[in-house]
C-alpha positions in Angstrom: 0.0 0.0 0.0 1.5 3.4 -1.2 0.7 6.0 1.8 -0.5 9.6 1.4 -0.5 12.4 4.0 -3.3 14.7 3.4 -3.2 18.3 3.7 -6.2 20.5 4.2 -8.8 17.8 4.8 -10.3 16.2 7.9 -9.2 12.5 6.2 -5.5 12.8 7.4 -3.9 10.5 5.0 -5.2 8.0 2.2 -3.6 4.7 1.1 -4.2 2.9 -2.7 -2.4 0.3 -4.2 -2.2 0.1 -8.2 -1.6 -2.7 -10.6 -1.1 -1.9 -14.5 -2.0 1.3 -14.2 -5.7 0.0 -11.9 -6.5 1.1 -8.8 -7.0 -2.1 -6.7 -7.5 -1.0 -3.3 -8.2 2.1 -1.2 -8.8 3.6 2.1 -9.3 6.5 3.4 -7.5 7.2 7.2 -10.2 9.5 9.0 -12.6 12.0 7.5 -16.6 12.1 6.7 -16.7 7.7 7.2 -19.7 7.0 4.5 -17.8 9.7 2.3 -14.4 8.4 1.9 -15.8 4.8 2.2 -18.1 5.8 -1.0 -15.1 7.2 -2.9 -12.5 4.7 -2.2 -15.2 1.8 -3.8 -15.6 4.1 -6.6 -12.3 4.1 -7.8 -11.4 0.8 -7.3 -11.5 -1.1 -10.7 -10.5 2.6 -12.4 -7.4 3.6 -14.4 -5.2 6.2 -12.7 -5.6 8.5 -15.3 -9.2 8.4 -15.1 -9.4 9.1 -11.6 -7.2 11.8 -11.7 -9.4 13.4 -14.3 -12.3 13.0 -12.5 -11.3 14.3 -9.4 -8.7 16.7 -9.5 -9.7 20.2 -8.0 -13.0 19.0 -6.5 -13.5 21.4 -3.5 -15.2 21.1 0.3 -16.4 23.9 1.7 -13.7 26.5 0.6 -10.8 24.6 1.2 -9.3 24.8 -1.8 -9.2 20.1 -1.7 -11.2 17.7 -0.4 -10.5 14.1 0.2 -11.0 13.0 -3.2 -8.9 15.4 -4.5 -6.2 14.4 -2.0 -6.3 11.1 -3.8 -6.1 13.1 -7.3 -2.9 14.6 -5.9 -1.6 10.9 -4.6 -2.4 9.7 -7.6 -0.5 12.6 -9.3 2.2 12.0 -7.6 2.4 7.8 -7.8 2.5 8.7 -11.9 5.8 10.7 -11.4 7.4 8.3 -9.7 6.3 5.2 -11.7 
């Protein structure tokens, strides 16, 4: 599992794993519990890219992120090193 420490969120960090270029498992570490649940089964099965795409910039309440973004930036950041 490939650890990510959130910033600006009430999820404090969010873990994934990827094969081939699929997201295959997910979890969110704090945060709104039904939420981050709901988004980490959503993605699994995905492509990276695709995930990226469709979460990248979504906003809560002002903060400029939100936990699914988080996991657009984690994502972002598994691509540049892989």
């Amino acid at each position: 599992m490939i650890r990510h420490i959130n910033k600006g969120t009430c999820s404090s960090a969010v873990a994934f794993e990827v094969e081939n270029g699929i997201v295959t498992n997910c979890r969110f570490i704090g945060g709104c519990d039904g939420n981050t649940k709901g988004v980490a089964k959503l993605v699994i099965g995905r492509p990276v890219d695709e995930i990226i795409h469709l979460l990248d910039g979504v906003d809560c309440r002002g903060r400029g992120t939100s936990c699914p973004d988080q996991l657009a930036q984690a994502l972002k950041e598994y691509q540049q090193q892989h």
